[in-house]
N, C-alpha and C positions, 0 to 999 in steps of 0.2 A: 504494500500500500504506500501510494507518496503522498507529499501533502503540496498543496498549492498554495498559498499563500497573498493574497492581494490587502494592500490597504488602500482609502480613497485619500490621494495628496489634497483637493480642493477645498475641504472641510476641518473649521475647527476640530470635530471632533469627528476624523475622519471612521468610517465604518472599516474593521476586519474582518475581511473572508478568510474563510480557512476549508479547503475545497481537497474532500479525499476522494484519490483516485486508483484505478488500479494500473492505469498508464505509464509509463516509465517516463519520469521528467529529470530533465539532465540538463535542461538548457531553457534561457529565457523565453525561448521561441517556443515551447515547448508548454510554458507555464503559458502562455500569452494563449495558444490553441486551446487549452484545457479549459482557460478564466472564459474564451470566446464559444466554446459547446456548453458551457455555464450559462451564461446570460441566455444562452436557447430555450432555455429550460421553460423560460416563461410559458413561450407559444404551446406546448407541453400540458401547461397550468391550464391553459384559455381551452383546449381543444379538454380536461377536464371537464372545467366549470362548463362547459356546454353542452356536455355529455348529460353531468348530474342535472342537480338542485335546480338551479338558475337557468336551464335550459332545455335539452330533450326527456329531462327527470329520467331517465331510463331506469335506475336505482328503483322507481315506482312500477315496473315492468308488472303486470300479474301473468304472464305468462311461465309456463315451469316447465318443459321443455328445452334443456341445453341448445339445441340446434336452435331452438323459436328465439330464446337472447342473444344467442350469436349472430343470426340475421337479423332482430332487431338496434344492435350494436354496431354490426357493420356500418347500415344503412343509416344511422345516425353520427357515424364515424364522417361518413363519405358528405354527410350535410355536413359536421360541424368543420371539415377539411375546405370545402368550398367558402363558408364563412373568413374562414381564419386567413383563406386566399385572397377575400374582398379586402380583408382590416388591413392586410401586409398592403393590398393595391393602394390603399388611399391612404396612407400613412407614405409611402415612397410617391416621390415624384415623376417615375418613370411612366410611360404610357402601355403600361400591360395592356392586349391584347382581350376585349371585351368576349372572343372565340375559347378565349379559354376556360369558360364559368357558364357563357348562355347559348345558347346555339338559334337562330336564325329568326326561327317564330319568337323565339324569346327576347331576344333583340330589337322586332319588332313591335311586341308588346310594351317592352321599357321605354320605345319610340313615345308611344301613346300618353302613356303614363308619365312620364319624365315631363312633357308636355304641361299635366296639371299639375306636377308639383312642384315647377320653377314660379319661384314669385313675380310679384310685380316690381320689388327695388331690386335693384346691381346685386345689395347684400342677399337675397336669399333667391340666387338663380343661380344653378350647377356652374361652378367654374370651372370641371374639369373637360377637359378636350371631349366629344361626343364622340359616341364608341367606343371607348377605354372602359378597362374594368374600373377606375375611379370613377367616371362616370357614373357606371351603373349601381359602384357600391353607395355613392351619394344620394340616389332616386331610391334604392334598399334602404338605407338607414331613415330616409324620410318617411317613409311606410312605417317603419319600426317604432314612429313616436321623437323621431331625432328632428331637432329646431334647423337646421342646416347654419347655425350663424356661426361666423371663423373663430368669434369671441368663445365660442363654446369647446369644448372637450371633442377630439374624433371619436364619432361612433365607435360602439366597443362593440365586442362579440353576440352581448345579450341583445340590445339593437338592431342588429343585423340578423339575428336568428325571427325574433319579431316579424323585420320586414321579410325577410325571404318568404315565410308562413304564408304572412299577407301578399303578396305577391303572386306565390301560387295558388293561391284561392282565387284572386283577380284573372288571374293566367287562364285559369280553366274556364272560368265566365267567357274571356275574349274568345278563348277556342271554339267555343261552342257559338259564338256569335258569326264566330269568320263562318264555319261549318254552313250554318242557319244564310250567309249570303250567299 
């Protein structure tokens, strides 16, 4: 077992980590990899807390059937993966590829919809480029009960599980309207 070691320079009273690993650390680069698969952890935490309590409850499952929780796990593995893909897309600046989360109708639906939930001021209309998965996690989180203002906190995970819910409930209504023309 080795131990890692970080303290925070920028604070009076700077916080210590002490991170045990079973990696072999021999070199600063070494300790710097370890502290950097550390702070991952978080994402880890988020794709938890969306799992339990705060989100797909699965913990409340009354199914008893091994296989019947494991399909119902998966399947909410693979929602709370898609979530955690939106938070990273609009938390980073880059223009991720809106292809990689909705596929075509779905895109076309967020067209629709994105439509009534840009505001009337500068401040509450989607800033991010159309078509990007920021985009769309923007038009999500406002489903989800999120205010869109930059003053505010970025939508979190809980937020976004929210909107998506709400979304595909919307989604299937649209389907069935295209269908019906």
């Amino acid at each position: 077992v080795y131990v890692v070691e970080a303290i925070e320079q920028n604070r009076q009273q700077g916080i210590r980590w002490r991170i045990l690993t079973t990696h072999e650390v021999t070199s600063a680069e070494q300790a710097l990899q370890i502290i950097g698969w550390y702070k991952e952890r978080w994402h880890i935490e988020q794709i938890h807390r969306l799992l339990k309590t705060e989100g797909f409850k699965i913990e409340r499952s009354q199914l008893e059937q091994g296989w019947a929780i494991r399909k119902l796990t998966l399947l909410a593995m693979m929602a709370s993966l898609r979530i955690l893909q939106m938070m990273l897309a609009y938390l980073d600046d880059n223009e991720q590829s809106i292809d990689e989360v909705f596929d075509k109708k779905e895109q076309d639906c967020l067209q629709m919809i994105g439509k009534k939930m840009d505001g009337t001021t500068e401040k509450l209309r989607n800033p991010a480029k159309v078509n990007t998965l920021k985009w769309a996690t923007w038009i999500i989180a406002r489903m989800g009960g999120w205010k869109g203002y930059i003053s505010q906190r970025k939508p979190g995970p809980i937020v976004l599980q929210k909107g998506l819910a709400k979304f595909y409930n919307v989604y299937e209504g649209w389907l069935l309207f295209q269908d019906y023309n």
